[in-house]
FILUM-916437 format. One record per residue: x, y, z of N, C-alpha, C in turn. Coordinates in steps of 0.1 Angstrom, whole numbers, padded with zeros to 4 digits, always signed. Example, Ala and Ser with C-alpha at 12.3 -4.5 7.8 and 13.67 -1.06 7.14 Angstrom:
BEGIN
+0132-0057+0078+0123-0045+0078+0132-0033+0078 +0128-0022+0071+0137-0011+0071+0129+0000+0079 
This chain:
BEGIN
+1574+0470+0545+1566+0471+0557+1566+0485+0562 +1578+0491+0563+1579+0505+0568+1572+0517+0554 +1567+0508+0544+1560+0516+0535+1545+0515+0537 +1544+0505+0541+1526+0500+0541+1524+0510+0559 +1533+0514+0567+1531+0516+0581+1532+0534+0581 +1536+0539+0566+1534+0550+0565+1525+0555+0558 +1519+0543+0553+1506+0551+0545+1489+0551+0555 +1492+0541+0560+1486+0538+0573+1484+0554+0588 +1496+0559+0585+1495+0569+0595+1491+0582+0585 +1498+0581+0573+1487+0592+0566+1472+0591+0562 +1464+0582+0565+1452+0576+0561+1449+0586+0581 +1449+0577+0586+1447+0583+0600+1449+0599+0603 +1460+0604+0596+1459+0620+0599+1449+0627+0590 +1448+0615+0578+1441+0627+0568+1422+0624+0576 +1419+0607+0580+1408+0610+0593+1404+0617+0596 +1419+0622+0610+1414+0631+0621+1409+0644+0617 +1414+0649+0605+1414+0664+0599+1402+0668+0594 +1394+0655+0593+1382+0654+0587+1369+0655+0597 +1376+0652+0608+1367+0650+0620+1372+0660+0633 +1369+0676+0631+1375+0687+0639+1362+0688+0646 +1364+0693+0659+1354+0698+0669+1348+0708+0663 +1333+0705+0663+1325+0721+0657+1328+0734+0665 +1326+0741+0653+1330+0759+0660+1320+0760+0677 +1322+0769+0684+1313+0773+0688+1299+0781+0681 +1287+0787+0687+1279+0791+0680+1276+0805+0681 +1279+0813+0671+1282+0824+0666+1272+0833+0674 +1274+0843+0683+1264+0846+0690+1259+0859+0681 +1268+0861+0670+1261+0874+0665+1251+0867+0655 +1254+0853+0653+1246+0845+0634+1230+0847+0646 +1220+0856+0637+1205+0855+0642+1197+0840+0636 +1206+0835+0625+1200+0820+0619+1205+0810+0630 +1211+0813+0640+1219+0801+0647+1205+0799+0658 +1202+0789+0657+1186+0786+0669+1190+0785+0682 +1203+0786+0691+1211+0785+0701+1213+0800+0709 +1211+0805+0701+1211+0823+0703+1195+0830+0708 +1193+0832+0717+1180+0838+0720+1179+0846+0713 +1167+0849+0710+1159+0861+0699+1156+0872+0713 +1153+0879+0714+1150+0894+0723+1141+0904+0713 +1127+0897+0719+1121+0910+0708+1121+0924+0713 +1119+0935+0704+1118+0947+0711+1103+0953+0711 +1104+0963+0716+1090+0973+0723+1085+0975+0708 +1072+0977+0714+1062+0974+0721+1058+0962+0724 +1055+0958+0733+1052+0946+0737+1036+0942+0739 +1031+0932+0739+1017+0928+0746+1012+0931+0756 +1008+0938+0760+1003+0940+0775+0994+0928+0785 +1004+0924+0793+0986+0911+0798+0983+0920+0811 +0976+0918+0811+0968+0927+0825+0962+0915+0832 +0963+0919+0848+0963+0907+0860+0958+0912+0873 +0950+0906+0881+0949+0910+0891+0959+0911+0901 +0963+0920+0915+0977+0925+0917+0972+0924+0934 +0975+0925+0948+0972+0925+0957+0984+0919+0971 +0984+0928+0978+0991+0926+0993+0984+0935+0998 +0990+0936+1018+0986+0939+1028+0991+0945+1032 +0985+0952+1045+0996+0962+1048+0986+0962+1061 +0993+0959+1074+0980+0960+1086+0970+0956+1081 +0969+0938+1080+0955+0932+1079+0946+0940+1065 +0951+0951+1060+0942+0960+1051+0946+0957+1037 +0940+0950+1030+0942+0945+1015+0942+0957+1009 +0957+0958+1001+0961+0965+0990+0954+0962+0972 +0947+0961+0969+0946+0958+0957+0947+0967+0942 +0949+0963+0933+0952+0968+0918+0949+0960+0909 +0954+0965+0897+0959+0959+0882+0975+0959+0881 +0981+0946+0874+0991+0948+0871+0993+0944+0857 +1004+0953+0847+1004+0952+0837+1024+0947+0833 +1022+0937+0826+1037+0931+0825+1033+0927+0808 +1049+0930+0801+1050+0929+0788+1051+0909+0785 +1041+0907+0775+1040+0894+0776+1050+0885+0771 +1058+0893+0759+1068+0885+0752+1085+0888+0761 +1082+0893+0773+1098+0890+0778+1098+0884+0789 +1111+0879+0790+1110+0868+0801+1119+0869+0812 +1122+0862+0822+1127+0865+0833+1129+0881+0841 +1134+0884+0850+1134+0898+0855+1136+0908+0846 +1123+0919+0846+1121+0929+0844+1125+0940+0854 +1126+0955+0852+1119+0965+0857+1110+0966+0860 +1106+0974+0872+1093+0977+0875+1085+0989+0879 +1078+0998+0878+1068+1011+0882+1057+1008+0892 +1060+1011+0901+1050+1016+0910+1042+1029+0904 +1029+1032+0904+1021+1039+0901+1011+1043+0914 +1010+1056+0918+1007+1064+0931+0993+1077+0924 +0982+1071+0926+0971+1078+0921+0974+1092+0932 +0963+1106+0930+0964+1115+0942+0950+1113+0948 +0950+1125+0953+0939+1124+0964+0924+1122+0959 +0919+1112+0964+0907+1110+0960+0904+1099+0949 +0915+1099+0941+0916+1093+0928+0915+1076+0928 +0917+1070+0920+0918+1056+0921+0930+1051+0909 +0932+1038+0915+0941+1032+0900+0942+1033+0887 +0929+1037+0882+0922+1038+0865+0929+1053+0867 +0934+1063+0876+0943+1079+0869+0954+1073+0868 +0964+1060+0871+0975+1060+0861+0975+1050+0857 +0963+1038+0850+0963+1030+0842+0966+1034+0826 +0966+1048+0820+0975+1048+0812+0987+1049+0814 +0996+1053+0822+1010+1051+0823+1012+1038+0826 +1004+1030+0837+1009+1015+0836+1010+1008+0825 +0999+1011+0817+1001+1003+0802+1012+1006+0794 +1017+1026+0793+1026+1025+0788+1043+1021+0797 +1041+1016+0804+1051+1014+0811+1054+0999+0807 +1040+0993+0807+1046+0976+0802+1047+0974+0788 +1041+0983+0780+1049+0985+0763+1062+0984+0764 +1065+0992+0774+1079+0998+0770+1093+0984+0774 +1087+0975+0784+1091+0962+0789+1087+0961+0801 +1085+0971+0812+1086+0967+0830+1071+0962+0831 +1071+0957+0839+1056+0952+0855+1056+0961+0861 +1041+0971+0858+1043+0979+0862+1026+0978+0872 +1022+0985+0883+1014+0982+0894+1008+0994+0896 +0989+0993+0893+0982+1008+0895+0978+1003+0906 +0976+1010+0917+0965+1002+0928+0957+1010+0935 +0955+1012+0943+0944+1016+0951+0948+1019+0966 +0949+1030+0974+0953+1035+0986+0942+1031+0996 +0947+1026+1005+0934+1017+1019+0927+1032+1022 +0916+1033+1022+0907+1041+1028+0908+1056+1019 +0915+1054+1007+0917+1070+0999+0905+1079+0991 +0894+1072+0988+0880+1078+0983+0873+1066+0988 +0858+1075+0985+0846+1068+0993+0839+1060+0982 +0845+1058+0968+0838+1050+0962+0843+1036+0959 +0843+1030+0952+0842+1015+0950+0859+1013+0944 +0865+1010+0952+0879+1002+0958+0886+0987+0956 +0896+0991+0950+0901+0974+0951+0909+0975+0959 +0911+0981+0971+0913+0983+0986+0907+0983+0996 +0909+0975+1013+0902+0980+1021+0908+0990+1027 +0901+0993+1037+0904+1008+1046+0890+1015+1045 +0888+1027+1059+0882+1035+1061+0889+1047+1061 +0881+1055+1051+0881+1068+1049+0890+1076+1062 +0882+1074+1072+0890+1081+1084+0898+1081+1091 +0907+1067+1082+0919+1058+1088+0931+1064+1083 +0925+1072+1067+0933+1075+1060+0946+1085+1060 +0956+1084+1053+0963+1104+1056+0978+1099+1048 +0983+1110+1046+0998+1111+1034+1005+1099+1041 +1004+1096+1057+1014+1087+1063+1008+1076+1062 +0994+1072+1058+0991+1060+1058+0997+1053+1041 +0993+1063+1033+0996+1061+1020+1009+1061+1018 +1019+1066+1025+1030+1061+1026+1039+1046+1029 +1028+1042+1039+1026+1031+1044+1024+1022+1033 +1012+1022+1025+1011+1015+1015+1017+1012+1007 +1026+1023+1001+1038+1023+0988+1052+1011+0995 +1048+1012+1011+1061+1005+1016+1057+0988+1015 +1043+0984+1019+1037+0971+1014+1042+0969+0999 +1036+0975+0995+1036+0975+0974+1049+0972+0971 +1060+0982+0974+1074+0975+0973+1081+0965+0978 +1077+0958+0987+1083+0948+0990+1075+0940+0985 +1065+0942+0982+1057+0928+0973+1061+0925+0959 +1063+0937+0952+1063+0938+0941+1083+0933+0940 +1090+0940+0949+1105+0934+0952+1103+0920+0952 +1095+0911+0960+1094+0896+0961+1093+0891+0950 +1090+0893+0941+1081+0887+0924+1094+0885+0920 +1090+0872+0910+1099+0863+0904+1105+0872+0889 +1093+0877+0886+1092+0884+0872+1099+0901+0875 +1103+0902+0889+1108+0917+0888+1123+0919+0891 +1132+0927+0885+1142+0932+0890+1145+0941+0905 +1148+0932+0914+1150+0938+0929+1155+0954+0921 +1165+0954+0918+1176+0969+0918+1172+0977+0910 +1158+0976+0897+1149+0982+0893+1138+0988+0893 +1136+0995+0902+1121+0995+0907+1120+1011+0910 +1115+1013+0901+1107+1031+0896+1098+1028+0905 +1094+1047+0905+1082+1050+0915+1076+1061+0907 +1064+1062+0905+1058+1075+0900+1043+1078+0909 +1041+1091+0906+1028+1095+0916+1027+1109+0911 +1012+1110+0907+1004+1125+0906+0999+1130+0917 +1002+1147+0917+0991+1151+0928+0998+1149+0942 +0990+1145+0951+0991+1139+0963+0999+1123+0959 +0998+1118+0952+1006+1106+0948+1019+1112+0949 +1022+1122+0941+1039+1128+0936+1042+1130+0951 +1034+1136+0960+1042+1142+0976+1043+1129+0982 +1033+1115+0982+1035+1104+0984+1052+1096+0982 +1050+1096+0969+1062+1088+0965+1075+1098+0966 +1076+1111+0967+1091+1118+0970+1093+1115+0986 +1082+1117+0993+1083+1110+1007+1093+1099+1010 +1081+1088+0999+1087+1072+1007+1101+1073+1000 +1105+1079+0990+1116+1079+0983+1130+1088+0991 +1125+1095+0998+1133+1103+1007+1140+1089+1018 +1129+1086+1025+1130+1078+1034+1138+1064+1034 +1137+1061+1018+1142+1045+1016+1151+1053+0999 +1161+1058+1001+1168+1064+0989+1169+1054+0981 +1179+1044+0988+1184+1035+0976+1172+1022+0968 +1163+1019+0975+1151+1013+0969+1149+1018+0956 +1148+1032+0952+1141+1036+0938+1153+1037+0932 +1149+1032+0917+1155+1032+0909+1160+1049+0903 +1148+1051+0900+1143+1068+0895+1129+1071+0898 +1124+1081+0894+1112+1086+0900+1107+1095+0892 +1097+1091+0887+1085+1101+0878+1075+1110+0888 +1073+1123+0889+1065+1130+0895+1057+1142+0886 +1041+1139+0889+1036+1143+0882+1028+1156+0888 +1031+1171+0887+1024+1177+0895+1026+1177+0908 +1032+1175+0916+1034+1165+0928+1029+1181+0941 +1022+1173+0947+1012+1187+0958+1027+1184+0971 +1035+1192+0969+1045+1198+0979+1038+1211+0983 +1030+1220+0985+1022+1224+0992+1013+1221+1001 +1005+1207+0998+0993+1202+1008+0996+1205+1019 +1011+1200+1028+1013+1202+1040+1010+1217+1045 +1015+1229+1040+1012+1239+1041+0999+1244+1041 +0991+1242+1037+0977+1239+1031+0968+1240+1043 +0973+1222+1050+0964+1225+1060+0970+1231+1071 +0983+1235+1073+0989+1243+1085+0980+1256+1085 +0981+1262+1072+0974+1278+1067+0956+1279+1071 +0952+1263+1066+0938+1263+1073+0934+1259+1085 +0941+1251+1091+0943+1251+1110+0944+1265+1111 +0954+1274+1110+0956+1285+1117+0944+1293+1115 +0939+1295+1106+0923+1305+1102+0915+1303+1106 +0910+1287+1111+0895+1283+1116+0897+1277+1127 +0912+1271+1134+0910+1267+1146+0921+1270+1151 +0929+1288+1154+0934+1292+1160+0951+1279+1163 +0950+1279+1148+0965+1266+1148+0963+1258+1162 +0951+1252+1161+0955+1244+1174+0945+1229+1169 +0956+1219+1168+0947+1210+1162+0939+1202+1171 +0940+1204+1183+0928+1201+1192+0913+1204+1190 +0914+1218+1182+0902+1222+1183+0896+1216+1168 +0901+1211+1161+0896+1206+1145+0889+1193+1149 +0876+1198+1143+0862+1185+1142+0869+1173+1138 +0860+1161+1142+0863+1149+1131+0864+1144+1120 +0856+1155+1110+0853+1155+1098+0853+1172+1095 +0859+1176+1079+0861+1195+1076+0856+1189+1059 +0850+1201+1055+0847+1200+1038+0859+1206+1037 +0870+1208+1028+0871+1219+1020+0883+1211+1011 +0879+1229+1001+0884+1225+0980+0876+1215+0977 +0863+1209+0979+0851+1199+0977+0855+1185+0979 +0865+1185+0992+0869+1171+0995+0864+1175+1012 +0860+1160+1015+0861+1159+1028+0875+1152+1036 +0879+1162+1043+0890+1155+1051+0889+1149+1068 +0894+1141+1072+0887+1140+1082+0903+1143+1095 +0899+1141+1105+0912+1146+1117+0926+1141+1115 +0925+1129+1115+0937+1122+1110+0945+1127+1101 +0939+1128+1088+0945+1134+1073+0951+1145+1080 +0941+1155+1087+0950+1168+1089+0960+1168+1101 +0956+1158+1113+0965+1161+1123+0979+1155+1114 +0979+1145+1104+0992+1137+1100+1001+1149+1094 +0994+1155+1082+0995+1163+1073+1002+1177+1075 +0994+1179+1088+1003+1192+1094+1014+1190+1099 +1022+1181+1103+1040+1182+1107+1045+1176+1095 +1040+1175+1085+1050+1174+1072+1058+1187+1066 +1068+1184+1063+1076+1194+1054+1088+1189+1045 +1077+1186+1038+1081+1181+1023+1097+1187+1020 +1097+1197+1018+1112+1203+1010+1124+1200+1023 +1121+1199+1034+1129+1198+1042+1137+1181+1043 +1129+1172+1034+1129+1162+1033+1131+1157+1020 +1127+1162+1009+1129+1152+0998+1142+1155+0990 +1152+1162+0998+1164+1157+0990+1173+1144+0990 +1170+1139+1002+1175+1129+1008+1176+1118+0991 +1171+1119+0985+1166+1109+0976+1175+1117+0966 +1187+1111+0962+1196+1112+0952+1195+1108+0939 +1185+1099+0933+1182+1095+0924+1181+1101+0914 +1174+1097+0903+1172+1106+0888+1154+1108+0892 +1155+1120+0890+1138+1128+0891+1132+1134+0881 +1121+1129+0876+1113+1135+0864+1100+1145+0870 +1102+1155+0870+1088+1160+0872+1082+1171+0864 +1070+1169+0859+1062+1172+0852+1047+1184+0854 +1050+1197+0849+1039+1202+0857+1035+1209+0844 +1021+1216+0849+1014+1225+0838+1020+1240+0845 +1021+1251+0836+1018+1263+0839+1010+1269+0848 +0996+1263+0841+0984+1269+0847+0980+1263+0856 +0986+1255+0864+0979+1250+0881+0981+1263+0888 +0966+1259+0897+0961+1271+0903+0964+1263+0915 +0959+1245+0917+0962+1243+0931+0972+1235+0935 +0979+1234+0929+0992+1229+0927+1008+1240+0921 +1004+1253+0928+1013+1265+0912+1030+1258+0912 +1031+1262+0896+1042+1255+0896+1058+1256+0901 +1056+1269+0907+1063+1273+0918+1072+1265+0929 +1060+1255+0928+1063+1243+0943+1076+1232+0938 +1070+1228+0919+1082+1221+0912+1095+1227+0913 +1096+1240+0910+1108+1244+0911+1114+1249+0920 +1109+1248+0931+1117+1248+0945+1121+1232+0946 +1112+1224+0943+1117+1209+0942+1130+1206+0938 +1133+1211+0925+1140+1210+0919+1153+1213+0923 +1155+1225+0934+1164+1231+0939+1168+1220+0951 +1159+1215+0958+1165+1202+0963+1169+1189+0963 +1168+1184+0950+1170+1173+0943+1185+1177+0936 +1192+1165+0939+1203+1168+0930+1202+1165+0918 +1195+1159+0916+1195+1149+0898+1181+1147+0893 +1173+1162+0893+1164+1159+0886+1166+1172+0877 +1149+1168+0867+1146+1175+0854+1130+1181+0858 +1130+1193+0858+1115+1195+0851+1110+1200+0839 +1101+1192+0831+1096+1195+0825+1080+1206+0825 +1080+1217+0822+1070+1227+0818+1055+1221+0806 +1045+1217+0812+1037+1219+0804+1028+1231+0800 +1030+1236+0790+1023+1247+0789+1009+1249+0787 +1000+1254+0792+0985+1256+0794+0981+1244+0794 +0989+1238+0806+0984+1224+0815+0977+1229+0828 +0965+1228+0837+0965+1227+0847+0965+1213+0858 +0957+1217+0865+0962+1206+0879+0956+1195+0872 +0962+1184+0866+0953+1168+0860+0956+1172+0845 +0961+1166+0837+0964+1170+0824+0954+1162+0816 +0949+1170+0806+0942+1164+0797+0945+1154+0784 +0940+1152+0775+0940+1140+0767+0957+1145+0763 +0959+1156+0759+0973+1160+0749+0981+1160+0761 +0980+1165+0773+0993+1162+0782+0996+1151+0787 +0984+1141+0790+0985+1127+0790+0997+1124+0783 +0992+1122+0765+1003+1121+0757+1014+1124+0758 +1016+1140+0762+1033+1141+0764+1038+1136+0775 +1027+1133+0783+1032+1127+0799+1041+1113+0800 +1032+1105+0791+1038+1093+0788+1051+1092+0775 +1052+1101+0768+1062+1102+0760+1075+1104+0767 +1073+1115+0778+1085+1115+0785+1088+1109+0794 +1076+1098+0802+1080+1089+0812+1087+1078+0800 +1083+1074+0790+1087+1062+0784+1104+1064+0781 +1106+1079+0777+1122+1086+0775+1131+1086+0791 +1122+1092+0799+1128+1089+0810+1131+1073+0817 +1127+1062+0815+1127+1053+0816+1134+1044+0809 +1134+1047+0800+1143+1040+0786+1159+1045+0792 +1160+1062+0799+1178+1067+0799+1185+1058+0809 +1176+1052+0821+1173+1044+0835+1178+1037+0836 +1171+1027+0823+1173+1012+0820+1178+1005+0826 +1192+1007+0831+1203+0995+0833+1205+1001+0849 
């Protein structure tokens, strides 16, 4: 009996031995279907219509998000300059959602007199309204399901670049990092130097509407414009700083970058050589090569 009751428990151990809990699933095996795949750059671009408010005044754009990644991204705010519209940094928005983020061209309420995927009037307009706008834009673009709150770039050419060092002074910890392109840290000076010549520095005396450098500006723009002072202000913004100029800007000299520079703790400029104000097809190129490098060091 005590023979038949021990072969009985070796039958049973040799069973259980046979019947072990499966491994867990090997997170490095890429054959294991339990393991997410993660494709890498470049990615699809889907392009979308993009829109919020800001005082009753519809903000609108393009927004460009990489189609094969999922859940929260990074994100680029994109800050055209003066006059300009969304289509001046719809190539960086595209290369921005190659690269993985949702990234947002749009349109400044009242910023050119031609055809807008924003409202506003021209005479409503000025650096503090457009500042205004970037502050709509980020919390909308903050709200989205598809964005990373604690990642969220800012870039801006021109009058965009004095835009976004602004809002970025003011709200430090919001930007992640910050691309600036050219960025007009003069303008304020600009119109102080042209108040003082034609209307005796006294902004009382400046019309409703002034031509000049072949833009029209109207009271607003200049009364806002003149108590700014940019360098006194944009260090506040501790972040990582990319800024990018040509040599040969005449109305932008690049003089203004590198006093920038002197106030930022944690930036870089980059020198384009026989670039002027608006870079052409080849600075484009390098423009985006080193926002995509600067973006990529960011990342995390």
């Amino acid at each position: 009996m005590k023979r038949y009751l021990w072969i009985l428990l070796a039958v049973m151990a040799l069973v259980a031995g046979c019947h072990k809990a499966p491994l867990p699933p090997d997170p490095e095996d890429p054959d294991n279907p339990e393991v997410p795949v993660i494709p890498e750059p470049p990615y699809t671009v889907e392009e979308s219509s993009f829109s919020t408010q800001r005082d009753g005044l519809r903000i609108g754009g393009v927004l460009f998000s990489p189609v094969e990644l999922k859940g929260r991204k990074p994100a680029v705010i994109l800050c055209h300059g003066l006059d300009g519209s969304w289509l001046d940094t719809e190539p960086y928005g595209r290369a921005a959602a190659r690269l993985g983020c949702v990234s947002f061209c749009f349109d400044f309420c009242g910023g050119h007199d031609g055809e807008s995927k924003s409202e506003g009037e021209r005479k409503d307009h000025s650096v503090l309204t457009e500042i205004q706008d970037v502050a709509a834009v980020y919390n909308a673009m903050k709200a989205r399901e598809d964005v990373d709150p604690n990642r969220i770039f800012l870039m801006g050419g021109s009058q965009g670049g004095l835009v976004a060092a602004l809002y970025a002074a003011d709200h430090p910890s919001y930007i992640k990092a910050m691309g600036l392109m050219f960025p007009a840290f003069n303008l304020p000076e600009l119109v102080r130097t042209y108040t003082n010549l034609f209307y005796q520095d006294n902004l009382e005396n400046v019309p409703a509407s002034v031509d000049l450098l072949g833009h029209t500006f109207y009271k607003k723009y200049i009364t806002d414009a003149y108590g700014l002072y940019p360098f006194d202000k944009i260090g506040a913004y501790e972040g990582p700083v990319l800024i990018m100029h040509g040599d040969k800007d005449s109305l932008v000299p690049i003089d203004n970058s590198r006093t920038a520079l002197q106030k930022y703790k944690n930036a870089t400029l980059v020198v384009f050589e026989g670039q002027g104000h608006g870079f052409d097809d080849e600075g484009t190129a390098k423009a985006i090569e080193n926002l995509e490098e600067f973006l990529s060091q960011h990342w995390n």
